[in-house]
C-alpha positions in Angstrom: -1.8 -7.5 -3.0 -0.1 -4.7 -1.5 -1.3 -1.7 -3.9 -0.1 1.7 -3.3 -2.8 3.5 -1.5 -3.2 7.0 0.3 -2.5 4.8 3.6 0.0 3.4 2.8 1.3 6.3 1.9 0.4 8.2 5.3 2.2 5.0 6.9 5.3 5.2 4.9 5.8 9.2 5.9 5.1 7.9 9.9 7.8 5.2 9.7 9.9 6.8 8.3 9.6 10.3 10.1 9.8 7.9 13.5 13.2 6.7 12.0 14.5 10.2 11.4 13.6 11.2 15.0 13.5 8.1 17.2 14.5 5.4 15.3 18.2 6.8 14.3 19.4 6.1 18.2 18.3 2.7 18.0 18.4 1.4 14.4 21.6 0.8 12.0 19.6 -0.9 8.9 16.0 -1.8 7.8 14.1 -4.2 5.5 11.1 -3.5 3.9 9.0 -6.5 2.2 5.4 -7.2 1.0 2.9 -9.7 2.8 1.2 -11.7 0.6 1.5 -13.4 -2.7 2.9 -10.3 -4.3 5.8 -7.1 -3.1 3.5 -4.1 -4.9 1.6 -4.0 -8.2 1.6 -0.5 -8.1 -1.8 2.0 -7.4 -5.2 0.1 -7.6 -6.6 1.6 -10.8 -10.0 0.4 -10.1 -9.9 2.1 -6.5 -8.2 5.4 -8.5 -11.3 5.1 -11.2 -14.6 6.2 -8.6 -11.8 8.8 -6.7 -10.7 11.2 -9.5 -8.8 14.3 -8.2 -10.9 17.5 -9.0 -8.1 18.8 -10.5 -4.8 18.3 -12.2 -2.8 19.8 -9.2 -5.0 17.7 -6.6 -4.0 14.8 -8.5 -0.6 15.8 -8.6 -0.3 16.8 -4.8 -2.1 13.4 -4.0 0.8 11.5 -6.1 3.8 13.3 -4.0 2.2 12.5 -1.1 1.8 8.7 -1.5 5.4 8.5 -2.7 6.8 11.1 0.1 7.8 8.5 2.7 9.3 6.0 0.2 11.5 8.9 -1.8 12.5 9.7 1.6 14.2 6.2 2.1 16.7 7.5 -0.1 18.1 10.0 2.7 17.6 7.7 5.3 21.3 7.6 7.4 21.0 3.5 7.4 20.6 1.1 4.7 17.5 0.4 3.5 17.4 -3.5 2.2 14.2 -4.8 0.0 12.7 -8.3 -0.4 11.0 -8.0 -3.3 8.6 -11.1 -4.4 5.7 -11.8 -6.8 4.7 -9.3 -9.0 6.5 -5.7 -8.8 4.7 -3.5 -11.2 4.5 0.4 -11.9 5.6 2.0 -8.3 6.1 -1.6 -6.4 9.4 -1.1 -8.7 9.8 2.7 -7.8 9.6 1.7 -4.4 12.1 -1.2 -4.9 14.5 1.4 -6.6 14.2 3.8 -3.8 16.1 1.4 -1.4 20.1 0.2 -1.4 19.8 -2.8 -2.1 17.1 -5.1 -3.8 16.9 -9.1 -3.3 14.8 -11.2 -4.8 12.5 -14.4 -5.3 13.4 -16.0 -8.7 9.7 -16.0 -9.6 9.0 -12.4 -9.4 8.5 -10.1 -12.4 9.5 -6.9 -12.9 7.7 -4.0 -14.9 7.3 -0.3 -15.6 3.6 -0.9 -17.1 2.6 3.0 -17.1 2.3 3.2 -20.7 -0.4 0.7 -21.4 -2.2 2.0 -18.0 -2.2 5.6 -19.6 -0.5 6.6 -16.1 2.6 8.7 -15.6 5.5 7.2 -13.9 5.7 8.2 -9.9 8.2 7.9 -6.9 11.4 9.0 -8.7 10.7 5.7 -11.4 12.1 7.4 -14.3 15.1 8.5 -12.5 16.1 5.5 -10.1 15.4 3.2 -13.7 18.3 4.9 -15.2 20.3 5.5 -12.4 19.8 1.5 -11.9 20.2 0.1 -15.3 21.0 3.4 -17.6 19.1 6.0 -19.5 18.5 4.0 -22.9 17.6 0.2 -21.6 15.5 2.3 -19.1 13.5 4.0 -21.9 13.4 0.8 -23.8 12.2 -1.2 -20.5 9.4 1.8 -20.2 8.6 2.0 -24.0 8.4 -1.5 -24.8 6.6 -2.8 -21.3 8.9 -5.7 -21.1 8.5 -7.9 -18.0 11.6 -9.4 -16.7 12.5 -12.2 -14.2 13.9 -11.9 -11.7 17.2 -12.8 -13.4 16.5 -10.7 -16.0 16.4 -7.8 -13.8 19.3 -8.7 -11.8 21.2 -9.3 -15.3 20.3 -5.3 -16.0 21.1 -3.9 -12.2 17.3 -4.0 -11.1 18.1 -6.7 -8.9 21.7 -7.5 -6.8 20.9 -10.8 -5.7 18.0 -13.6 -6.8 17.0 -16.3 -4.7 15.2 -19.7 -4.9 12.1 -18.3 -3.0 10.2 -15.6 -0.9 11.2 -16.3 2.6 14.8 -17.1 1.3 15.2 -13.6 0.0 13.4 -12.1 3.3 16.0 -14.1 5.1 18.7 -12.8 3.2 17.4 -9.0 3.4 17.5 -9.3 7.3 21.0 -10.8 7.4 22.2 -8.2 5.3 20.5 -5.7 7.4 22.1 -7.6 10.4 25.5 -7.1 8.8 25.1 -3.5 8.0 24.2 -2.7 11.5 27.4 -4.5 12.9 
């Protein structure tokens, strides 16, 4: 389903360190998306559960280095589009906030869901919420784990655009990107 792993991670940092030093020439935009039924659900808790860091800095180095690479769209000199799709929970939505521009399925859902997970929110979350939708509906999003729709979160500036299904908003990502990078 696309969880957040330490490979992923590793991946993210690689792309997107090609893209700083390769890519630039040669790419104007990008898109990222999920495979599968679902965007991101976040970090695999049950994978998380038999690999506890031995420490609270371990764990805190090993959470800045799965979100490096995706804070590090941000900076990117070319828009960064997403497709988002399914569920987008915990950092699947930091990672959808980290990019320009977020389109989506009308059947995905949207939520914080760190609270009831006893986790702390990663990957810049608690700052691209408000930056995306304002400090007090960000903290009541957060506090009261809602889970939008899709509309719902395009109504609250989570999402810019909803559409009728996965490949339609994958389809609309890369024309956007196609139009950025003309």
């Amino acid at each position: 389903f696309n969880t957040l792993t330490t490979e992923m991670g590793s991946d993210m940092q690689a792309a997107v360190q090609w893209v700083e030093d390769e890519g630039r020439r040669t790419m104007r935009s990008a898109v990222l998306q999920g495979a599968g039924e679902h965007f991101c659900p976040g970090g695999n808790l049950h994978r998380r559960a038999g690999q506890a860091a031995s420490s609270l800095a371990a764990g805190a180095r090993a959470s800045i280095d799965l979100f490096a690479g995706f804070c590090r769209l941000r900076s990117l000199p070319l828009p960064v589009l997403c497709a988002a799709h399914g569920t987008v929970l915990g950092g699947g939505l930091a990672i959808c906030l980290l990019t320009d521009h977020v389109i989506s399925n009308e059947r995905a859902t949207f939520q914080v869901g760190e609270r009831s997970r006893a986790i702390y929110p990663a990957g810049l979350l608690t700052q691209s919420l408000a930056d995306a939708m304002g400090a007090e509906a960000a903290t009541k999003l957060y506090v009261t784990e809602a889970k939008p729709t899709a509309r719902q979160a395009c109504e609250v500036g989570l999402v810019q655009v909803v559409t009728p299904s996965t490949a339609d908003a994958q389809q609309l990502a890369l024309e956007m990107a196609r139009r950025y990078a003309s």
